[in-house]
LUMDOVEX-479399 format. One line per field, with one value per residue (C-alpha): residue number from 0; x, y, z. Coordinates in steps of 0.25 Angstrom, whole numbers, plus 5000, padded with zeros to 4 digits. Example, Ala and Ser with C-alpha at 12.3 -4.5 7.8 and 13.67 -1.06 7.14 Angstrom:
<nodes>
n: 0, 1
u: 5049, 5055
v: 4982, 4996
w: 5031, 5029
</nodes>
This chain:
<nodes>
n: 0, 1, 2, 3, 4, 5, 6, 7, 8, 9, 10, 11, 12, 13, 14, 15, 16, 17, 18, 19, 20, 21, 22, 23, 24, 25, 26, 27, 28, 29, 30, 31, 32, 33, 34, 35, 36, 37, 38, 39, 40, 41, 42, 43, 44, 45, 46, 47, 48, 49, 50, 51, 52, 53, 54, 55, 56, 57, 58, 59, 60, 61, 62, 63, 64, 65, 66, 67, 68, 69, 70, 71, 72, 73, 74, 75, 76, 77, 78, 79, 80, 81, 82, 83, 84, 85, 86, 87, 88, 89, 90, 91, 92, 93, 94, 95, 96, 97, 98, 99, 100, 101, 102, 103, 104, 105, 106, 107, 108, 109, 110, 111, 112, 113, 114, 115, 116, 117, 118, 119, 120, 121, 122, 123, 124, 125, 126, 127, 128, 129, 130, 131, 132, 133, 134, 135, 136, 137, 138, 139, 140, 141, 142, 143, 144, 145, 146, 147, 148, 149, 150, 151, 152, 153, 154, 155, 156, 157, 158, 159, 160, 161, 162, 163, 164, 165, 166, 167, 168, 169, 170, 171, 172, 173, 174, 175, 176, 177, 178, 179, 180, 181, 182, 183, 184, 185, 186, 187, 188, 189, 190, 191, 192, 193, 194, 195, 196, 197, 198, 199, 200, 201, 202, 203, 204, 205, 206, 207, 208, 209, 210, 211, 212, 213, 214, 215, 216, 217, 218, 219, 220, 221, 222, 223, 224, 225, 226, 227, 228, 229, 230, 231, 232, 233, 234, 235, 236, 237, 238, 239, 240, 241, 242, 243, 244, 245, 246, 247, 248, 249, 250, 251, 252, 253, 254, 255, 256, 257, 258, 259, 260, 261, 262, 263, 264, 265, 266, 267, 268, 269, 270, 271, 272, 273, 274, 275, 276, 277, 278, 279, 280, 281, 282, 283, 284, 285, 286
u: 5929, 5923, 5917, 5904, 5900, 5883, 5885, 5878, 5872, 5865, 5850, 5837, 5836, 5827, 5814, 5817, 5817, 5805, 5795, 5801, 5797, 5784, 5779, 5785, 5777, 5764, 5765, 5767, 5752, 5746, 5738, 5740, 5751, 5755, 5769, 5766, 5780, 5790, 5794, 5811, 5817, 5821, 5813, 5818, 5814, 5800, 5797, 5802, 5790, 5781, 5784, 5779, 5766, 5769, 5763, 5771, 5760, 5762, 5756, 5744, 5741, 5741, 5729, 5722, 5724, 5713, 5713, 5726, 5739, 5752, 5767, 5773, 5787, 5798, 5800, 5787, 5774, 5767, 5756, 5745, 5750, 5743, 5733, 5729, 5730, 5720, 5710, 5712, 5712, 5727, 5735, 5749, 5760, 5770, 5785, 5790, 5802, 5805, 5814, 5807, 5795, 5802, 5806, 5793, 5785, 5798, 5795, 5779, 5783, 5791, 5781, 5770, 5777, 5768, 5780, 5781, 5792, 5792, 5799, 5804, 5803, 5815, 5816, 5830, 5826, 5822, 5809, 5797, 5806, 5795, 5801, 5800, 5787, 5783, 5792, 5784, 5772, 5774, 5775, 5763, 5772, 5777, 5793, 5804, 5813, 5826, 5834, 5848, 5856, 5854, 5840, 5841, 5846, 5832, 5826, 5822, 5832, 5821, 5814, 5814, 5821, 5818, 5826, 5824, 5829, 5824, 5829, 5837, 5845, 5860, 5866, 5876, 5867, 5857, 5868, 5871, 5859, 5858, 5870, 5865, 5851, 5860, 5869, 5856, 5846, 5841, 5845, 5830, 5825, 5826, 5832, 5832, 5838, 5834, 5843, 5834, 5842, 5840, 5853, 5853, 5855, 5864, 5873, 5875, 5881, 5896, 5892, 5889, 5901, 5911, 5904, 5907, 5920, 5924, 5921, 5924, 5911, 5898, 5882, 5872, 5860, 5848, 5835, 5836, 5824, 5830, 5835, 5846, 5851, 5855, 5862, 5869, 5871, 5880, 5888, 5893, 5899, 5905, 5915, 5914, 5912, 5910, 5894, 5883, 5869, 5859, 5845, 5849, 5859, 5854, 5860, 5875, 5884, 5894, 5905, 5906, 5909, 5921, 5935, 5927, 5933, 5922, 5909, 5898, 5884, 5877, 5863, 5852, 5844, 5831, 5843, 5836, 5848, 5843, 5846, 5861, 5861, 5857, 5866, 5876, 5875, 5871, 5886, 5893, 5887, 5893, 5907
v: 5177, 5188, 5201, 5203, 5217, 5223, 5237, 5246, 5256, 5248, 5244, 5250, 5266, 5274, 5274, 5258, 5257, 5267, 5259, 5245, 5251, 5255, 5241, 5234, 5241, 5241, 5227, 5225, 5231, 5219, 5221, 5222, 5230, 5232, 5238, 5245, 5239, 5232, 5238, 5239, 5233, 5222, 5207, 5202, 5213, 5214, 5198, 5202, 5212, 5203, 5192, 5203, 5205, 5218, 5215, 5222, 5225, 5232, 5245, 5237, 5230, 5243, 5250, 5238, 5239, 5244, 5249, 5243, 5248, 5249, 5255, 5263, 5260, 5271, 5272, 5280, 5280, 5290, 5296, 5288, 5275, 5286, 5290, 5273, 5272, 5283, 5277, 5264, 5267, 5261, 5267, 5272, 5268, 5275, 5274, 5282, 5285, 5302, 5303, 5298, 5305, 5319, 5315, 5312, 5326, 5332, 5327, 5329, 5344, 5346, 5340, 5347, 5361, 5371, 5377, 5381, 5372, 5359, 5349, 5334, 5328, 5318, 5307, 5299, 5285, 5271, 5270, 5263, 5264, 5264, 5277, 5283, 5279, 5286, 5299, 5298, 5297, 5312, 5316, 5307, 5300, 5312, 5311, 5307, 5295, 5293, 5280, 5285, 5296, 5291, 5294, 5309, 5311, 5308, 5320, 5332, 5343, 5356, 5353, 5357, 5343, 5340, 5328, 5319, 5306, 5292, 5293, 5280, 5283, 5285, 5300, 5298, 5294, 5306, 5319, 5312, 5314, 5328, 5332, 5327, 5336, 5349, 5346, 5344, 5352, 5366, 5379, 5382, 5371, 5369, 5355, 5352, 5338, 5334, 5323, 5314, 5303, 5298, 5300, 5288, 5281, 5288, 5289, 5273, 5273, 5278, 5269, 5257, 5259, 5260, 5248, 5240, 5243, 5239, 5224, 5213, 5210, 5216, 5210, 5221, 5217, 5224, 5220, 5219, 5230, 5239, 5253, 5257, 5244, 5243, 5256, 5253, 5239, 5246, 5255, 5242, 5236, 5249, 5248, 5233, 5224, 5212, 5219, 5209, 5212, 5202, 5202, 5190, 5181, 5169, 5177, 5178, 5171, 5165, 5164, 5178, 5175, 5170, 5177, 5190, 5195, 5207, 5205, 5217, 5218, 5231, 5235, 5244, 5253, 5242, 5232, 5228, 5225, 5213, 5207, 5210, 5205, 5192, 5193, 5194, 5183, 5174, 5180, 5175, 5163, 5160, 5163
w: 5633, 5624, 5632, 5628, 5630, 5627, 5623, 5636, 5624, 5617, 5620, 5621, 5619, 5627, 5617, 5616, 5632, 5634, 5623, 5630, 5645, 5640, 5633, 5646, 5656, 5647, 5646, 5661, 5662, 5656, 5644, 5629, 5621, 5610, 5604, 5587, 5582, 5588, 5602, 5597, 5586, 5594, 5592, 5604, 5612, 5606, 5608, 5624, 5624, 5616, 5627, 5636, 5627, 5620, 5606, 5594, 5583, 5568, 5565, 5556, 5569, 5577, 5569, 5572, 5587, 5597, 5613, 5617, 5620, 5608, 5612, 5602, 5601, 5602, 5587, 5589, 5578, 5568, 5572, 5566, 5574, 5587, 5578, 5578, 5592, 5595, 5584, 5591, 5606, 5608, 5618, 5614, 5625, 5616, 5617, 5606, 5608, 5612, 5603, 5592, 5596, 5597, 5583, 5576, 5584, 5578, 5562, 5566, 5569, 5557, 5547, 5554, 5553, 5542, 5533, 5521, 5516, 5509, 5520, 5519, 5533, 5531, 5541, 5541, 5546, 5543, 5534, 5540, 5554, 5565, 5568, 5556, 5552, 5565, 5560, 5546, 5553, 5558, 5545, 5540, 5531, 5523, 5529, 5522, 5527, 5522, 5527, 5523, 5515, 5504, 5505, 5509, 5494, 5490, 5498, 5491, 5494, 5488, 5501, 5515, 5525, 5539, 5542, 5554, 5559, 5564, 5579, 5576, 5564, 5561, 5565, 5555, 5544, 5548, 5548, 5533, 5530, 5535, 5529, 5514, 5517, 5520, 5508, 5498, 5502, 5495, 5501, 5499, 5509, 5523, 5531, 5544, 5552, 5565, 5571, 5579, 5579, 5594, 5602, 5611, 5595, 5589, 5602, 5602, 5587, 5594, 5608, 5598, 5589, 5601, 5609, 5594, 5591, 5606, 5602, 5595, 5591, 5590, 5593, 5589, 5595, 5589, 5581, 5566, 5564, 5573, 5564, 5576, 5577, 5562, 5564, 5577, 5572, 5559, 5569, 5576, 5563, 5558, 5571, 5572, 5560, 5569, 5574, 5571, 5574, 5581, 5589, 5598, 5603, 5592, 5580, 5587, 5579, 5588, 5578, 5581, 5595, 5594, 5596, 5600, 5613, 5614, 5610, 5610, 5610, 5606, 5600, 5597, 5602, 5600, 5608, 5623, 5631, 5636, 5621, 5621, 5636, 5629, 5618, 5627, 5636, 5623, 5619, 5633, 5631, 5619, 5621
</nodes>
């Protein structure tokens, strides 16, 4: 019989855990809350919150919202989201995530600095990411966000560079992009970098490509929205082609199953645990 074995890193990271602990316990009060965006990128762990009665609204149903409570989520929010909520009497429970809140006071400092020159605040990240939009929303709206490489060659290199990173994105990808910057920019200007990628992110890329090449066969677990997902997800297939990505137990193909003698189950940092606890025993199940 196959070993099936559920990767010990994967699973919630500490921003995901605070926001989940903080809707949980509000709803154990009793009254009506409300989440602005889904709580993680994970459907299966919204709808086990919705069954609790946390309801996830839009950003047009927020404006229109009065004296109740809404949790920010820990990708964090612009300015004006707080802005609304004063105006409209809501009270914040805010879970933004520290890091990503040390980030946006960071780019809010830096684009709030009186100088003489001529900057481009420059934001490596996904555009219209819930955390980028409350990165841009520091700047009211004038940052930059490039999503790849390829996109830094469109910066304007006569001009002053302060580069920042989504707390999510690759390290690789960033330090690529850094170098290209160094190389292009004029002697005349100023650059400077700031790595914020998080840590407990980036440190799963070698965990998740040594837990993948130790098996046969690989389920990624994670929600199809989720940013870090996709990036962990690729890291799996370049040391195990066999890696496929799913967000339940109903999309395992079970052709798959046979003749593998070690079978793993990993996912991303928007992953609950007690989803690949379920994958898992669907998987024992079947074999």
């Amino acid at each position: 019989m196959a070993k099936v074995e559920i990767d010990e890193g994967s699973g919630f990271c500490f921003g995901v855990v605070t926001a989940i602990r903080k809707a949980e316990e509000e709803l154990a009060k009793g009254g009506t809350l409300y989440c602005l965006g889904d709580i993680v990128h994970n459907s299966r762990e919204v709808e086990r919150l919705k069954a609790m009665g946390l309801i996830t609204v839009n950003h047009e149903e927020f404006r229109r919202l009065h004296d109740t409570k809404v949790l920010l989520r820990a990708h964090g929010e612009p300015p004006e989201t707080y802005q609304t909520a004063k105006r409209n009497n809501i009270e914040i429970i805010d879970a933004t995530c520290p890091v990503v809140l040390r980030l946006q006071k960071k780019i809010k400092q830096e684009y709030t600095l009186e100088s003489n020159e001529e900057k481009q605040i420059v934001i490596y990240g996904k555009n219209g990411h819930a955390e980028v939009l409350g990165l841009v929303g520091q700047t009211t709206g004038k940052a930059i966000v490039i999503e790849k490489l390829e996109e830094a060659r469109l910066l304007d290199f006569s001009k002053s560079i302060r580069l920042y990173s989504q707390t999510t994105k690759s390290l690789d990808e960033f330090q690529k992009i850094v170098a290209y910057i160094k190389e292009h920019i004029s002697p005349e200007v100023t650059f400077e970098y700031y790595d914020t990628i998080c840590r407990q992110v980036a440190n799963r890329i070698p965990n998740i490509r040594k837990f993948a090449s130790s098996h046969d066969l690989i389920f990624f677990v994670s929600g199809k929205k989720s940013s870090n997902g996709k990036i962990l997800f690729n890291e799996c297939r370049k040391v195990n082609p066999n890696s496929h990505l799913i967000d339940s137990a109903q999309e395992i193909d079970n052709r798959l199953l046979a003749g593998a003698e070690s079978i793993g189950i990993c996912g991303a940092t928007s992953t609950p645990k007690w989803l690949m606890e379920e994958i898992s025993e669907a998987i024992k199940s079947r074999i």
